[in-house]
C-alpha positions as CSV (number, residue, x, y, z in Angstrom):
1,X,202.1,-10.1,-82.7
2,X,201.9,-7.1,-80.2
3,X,204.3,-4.3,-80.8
4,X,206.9,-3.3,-78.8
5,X,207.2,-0.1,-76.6
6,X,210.0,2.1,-76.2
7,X,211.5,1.9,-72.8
8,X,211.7,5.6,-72.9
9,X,207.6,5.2,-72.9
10,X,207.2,2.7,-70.0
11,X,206.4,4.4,-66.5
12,X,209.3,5.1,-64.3
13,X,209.9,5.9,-60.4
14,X,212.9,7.1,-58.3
15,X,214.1,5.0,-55.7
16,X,214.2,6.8,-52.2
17,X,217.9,4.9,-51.6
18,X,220.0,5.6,-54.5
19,X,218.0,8.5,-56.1
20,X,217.5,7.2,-59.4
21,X,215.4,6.1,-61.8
22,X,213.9,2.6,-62.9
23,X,211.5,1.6,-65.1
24,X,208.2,-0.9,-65.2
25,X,209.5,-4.1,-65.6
26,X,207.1,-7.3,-67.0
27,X,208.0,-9.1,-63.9
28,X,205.9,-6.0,-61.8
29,X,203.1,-6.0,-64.3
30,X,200.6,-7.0,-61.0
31,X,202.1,-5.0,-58.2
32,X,203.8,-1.7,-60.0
33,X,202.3,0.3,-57.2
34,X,203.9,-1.8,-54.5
35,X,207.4,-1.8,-55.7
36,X,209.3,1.3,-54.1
37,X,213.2,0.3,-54.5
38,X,215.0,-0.4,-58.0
39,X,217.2,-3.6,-56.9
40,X,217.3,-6.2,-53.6
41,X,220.5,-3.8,-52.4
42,X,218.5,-1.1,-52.4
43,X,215.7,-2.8,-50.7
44,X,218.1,-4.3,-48.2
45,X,219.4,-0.8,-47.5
46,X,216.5,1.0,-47.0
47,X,217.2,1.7,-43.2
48,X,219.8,3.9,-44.2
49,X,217.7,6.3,-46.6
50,X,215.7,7.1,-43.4
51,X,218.6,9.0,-42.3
């Protein structure tokens, strides 16, 4: 059985939207570098973080 991390040790990023944090989820294990926003809202409100 594999052991389980803390989520304080899993990698985390800032969302350029809402300015804060999120961490790795298992569901982004294959395209962690490609995932910039923390939720669908964000993601769907990205236009306005451009101001």
């Amino acid at each position: 059985m594999a052991r389980q991390r803390k989520k304080s040790d899993l990698p985390q990023k800032i969302c350029p939207v809402c300015h804060r944090p999120f961490t790795w989820r298992k569901k982004w294990a294959d395209c962690w570098d490609g995932v910039k926003y923390c939720s669908e809202r964000c993601r769907r409100r990205k236009s306005d973080a451009n101001c």
